[in-house]
C-alpha positions in Angstrom: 99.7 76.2 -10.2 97.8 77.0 -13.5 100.5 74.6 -14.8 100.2 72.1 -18.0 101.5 69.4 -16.3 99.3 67.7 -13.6 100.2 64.6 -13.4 102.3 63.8 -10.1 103.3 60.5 -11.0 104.9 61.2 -14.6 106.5 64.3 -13.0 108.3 62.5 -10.0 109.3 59.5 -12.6 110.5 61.6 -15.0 112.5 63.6 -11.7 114.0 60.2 -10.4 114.9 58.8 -14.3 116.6 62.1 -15.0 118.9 61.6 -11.4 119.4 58.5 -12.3 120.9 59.0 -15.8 122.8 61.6 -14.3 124.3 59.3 -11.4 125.3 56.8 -14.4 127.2 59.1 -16.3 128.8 61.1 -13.1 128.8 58.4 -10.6 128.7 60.5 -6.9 132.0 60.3 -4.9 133.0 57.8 -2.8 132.5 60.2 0.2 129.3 61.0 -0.2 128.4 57.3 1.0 130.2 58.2 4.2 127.8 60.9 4.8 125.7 60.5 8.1 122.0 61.9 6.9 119.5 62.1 9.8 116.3 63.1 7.3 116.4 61.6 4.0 116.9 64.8 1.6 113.3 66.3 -0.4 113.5 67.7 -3.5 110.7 70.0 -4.2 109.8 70.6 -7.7 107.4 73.4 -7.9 105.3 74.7 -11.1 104.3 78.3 -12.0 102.3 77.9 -15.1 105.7 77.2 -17.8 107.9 78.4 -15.0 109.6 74.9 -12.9 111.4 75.5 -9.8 113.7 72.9 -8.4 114.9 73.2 -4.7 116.2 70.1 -1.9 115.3 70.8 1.2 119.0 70.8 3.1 117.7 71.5 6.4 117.1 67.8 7.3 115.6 66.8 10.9 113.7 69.9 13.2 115.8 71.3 15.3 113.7 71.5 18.1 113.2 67.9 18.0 114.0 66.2 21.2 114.8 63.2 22.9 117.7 60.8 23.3 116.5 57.4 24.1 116.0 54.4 22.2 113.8 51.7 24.3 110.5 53.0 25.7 108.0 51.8 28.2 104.3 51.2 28.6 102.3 55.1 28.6 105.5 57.2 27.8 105.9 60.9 28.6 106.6 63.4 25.9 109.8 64.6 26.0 108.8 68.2 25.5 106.7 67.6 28.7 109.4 65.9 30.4 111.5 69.1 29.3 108.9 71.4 31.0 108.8 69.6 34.0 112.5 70.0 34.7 112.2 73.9 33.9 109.8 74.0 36.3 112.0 72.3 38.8 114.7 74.7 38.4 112.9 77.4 38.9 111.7 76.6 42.0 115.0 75.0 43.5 118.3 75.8 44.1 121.4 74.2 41.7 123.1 70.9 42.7 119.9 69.0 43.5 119.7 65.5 43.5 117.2 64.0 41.1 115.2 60.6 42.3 112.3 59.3 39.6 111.2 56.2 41.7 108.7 54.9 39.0 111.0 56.1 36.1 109.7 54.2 33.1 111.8 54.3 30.7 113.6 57.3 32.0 112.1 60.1 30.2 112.5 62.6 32.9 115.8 61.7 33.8 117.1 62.0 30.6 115.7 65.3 30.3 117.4 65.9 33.6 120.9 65.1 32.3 120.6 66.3 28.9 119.2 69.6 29.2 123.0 71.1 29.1 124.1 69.3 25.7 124.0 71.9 23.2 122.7 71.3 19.7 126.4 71.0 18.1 126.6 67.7 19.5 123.8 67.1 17.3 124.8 66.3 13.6 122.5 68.0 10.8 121.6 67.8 6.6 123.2 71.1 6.0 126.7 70.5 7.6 126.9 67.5 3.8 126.4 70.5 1.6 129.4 72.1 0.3 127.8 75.6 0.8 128.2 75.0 4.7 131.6 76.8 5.9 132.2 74.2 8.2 135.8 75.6 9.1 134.1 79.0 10.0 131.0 77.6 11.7 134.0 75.6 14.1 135.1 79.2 15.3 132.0 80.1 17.1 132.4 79.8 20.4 130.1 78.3 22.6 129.6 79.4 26.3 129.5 75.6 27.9 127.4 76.2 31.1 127.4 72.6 31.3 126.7 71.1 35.5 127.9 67.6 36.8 123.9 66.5 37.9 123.3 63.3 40.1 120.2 61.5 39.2 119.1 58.4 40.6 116.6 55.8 39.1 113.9 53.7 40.4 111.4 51.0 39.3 109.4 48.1 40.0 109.5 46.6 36.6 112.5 45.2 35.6 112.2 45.4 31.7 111.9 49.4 32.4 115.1 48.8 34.4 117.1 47.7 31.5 115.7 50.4 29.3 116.6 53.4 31.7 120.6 51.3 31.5 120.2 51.3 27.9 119.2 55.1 27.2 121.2 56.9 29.5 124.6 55.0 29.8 127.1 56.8 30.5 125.3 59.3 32.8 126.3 59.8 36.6 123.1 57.9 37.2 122.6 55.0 40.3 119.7 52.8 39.0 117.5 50.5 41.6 115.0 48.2 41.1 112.2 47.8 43.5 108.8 49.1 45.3 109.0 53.0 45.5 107.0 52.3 49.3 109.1 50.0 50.4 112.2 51.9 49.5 114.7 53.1 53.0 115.8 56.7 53.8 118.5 58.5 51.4 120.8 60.3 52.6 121.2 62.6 49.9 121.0 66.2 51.7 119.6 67.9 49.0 116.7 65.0 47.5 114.2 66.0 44.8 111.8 63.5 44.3 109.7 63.5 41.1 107.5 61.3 39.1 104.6 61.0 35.9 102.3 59.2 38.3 99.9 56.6 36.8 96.6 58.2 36.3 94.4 55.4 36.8 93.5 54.9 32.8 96.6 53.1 31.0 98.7 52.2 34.4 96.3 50.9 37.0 97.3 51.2 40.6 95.8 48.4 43.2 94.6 51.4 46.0 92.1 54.2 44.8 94.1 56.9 43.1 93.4 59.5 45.2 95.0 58.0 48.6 97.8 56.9 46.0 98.9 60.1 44.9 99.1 61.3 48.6 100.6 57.9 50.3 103.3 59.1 47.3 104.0 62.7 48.7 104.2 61.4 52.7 106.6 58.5 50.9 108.6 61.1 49.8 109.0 63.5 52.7 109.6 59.9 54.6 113.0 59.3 52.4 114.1 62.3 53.3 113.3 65.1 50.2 113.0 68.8 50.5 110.4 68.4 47.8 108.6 66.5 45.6 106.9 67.3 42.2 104.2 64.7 40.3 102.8 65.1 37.0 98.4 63.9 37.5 95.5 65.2 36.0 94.1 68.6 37.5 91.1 65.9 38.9 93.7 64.6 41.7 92.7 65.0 45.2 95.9 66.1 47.8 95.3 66.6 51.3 95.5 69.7 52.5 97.5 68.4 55.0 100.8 69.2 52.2 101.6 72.5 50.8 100.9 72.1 46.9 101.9 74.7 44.6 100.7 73.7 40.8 101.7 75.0 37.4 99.3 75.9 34.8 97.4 73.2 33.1 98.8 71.6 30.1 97.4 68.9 27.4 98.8 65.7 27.8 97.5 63.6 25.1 94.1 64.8 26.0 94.5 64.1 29.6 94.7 67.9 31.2 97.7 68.0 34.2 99.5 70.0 36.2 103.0 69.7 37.9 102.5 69.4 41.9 105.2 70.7 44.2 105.1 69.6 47.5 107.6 71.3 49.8 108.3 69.6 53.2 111.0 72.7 54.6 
């Protein structure tokens, strides 16, 4: 601002030729290699007419930044939606649930499911490399670990999806099936909550008219034995009034408006 210099690209080779010099004569240490970076680090160089103001951003990836998996599947849910969706789920059931996605994907909402206890010092950041991070005081915090054993089960017709759901959440209390949601047999989980991100007729086609679809899905559900049963569709979805639907506020799904629809059969 109001500066002399205005020429990005002599400014940021000058920056770089100046680090590297430096890195010449005072090689870094051998442990900064070992260093685990998940954002590369900025420096900002900032101008005030002759003043210059040199900062690095230490702060590295957003910490409210979510999801866990790796492989992904053909029309993905956000993981912040997948997050809501399991919010909304606890508030309206009691704890120990069992959770069964039978079109899961790539396993988006299950992995929202088991995750949503890990707290984020499981999580590594930019600012634990710098030496002005106490890391021996931070350690002392103590954390309240609320953290609940959770049974999921998995479900889906497509076997590539199958081997993603494996891949991102190994290690998880987590029975995977492959197979035709309406031809799947009774559970016998006592306490079954059913939920799915149900195609919506644009990306994911389904052979019956979407309509009939999204209800043959609730009267599947109540048929395997669930108290409940919760489906993310756009607000445009016909249910029979036949099932007691309780919906949350709209949200934007990548310009697709939806709702989450409970379906209680108690």
């Amino acid at each position: 601002h109001n500066s002399r210099l205005f020429d990005d690209r002599k400014i940021i080779k000058a920056a770089k030729d100046a680090i590297a010099d430096y890195q010449k004569a005072q090689p870094f240490k051998a442990k900064y290699n070992e260093l685990t970076w998940s954002h590369p680090p900025i420096i900002f160089i900032r101008f005030e007419e002759d003043m210059c103001q040199v900062s690095i951003d230490c702060s590295g990836e957003r910490l409210d930044k979510r999801g866990h998996k790796i492989f992904t599947a053909k029309a993905p849910m956000r993981e912040s939606l997948g997050a809501a969706l399991i919010r909304f789920i606890n508030s309206n059931e009691e704890k120990g649930y069992t959770l069964l996605d039978p079109m899961a994907g790539s396993g988006t909402i299950l992995s929202e499911y088991l995750f949503q206890d890990q707290v984020n010092s499981k999580r590594h950041y930019n600012f634990e490399n710098f030496p002005l991070f106490r890391k021996q005081a931070a350690q002392k915090v103590n954390i309240l670990n609320d953290e609940i054993q959770r049974k999921a089960l998995a479900n889906d017709i497509d076997r590539d999806n199958i081997k993603a759901i494996k891949e991102n959440l190994e290690g998880f209390d987590l029975e995977v099936t492959h197979g035709d949601f309406f031809k799947m047999e009774e559970l016998s989980e006592n306490n079954l909550v059913i939920v799915c991100n149900l195609p919506y007729g644009k990306r994911i086609k389904t052979q019956k008219n979407i309509h009939e679809f999204v209800n043959d899905f609730y009267a599947k559900a109540q048929k395997l034995g669930a108290k409940s049963a919760y489906a993310v569709m756009p607000e445009t979805f016909i249910i029979d009034k036949k099932f007691k639907a309780m919906r949350s506020q709209r949200i934007n799904n990548g310009g697709i408006w939806v709702q989450f629809v409970k379906v209680s059969y108690n």
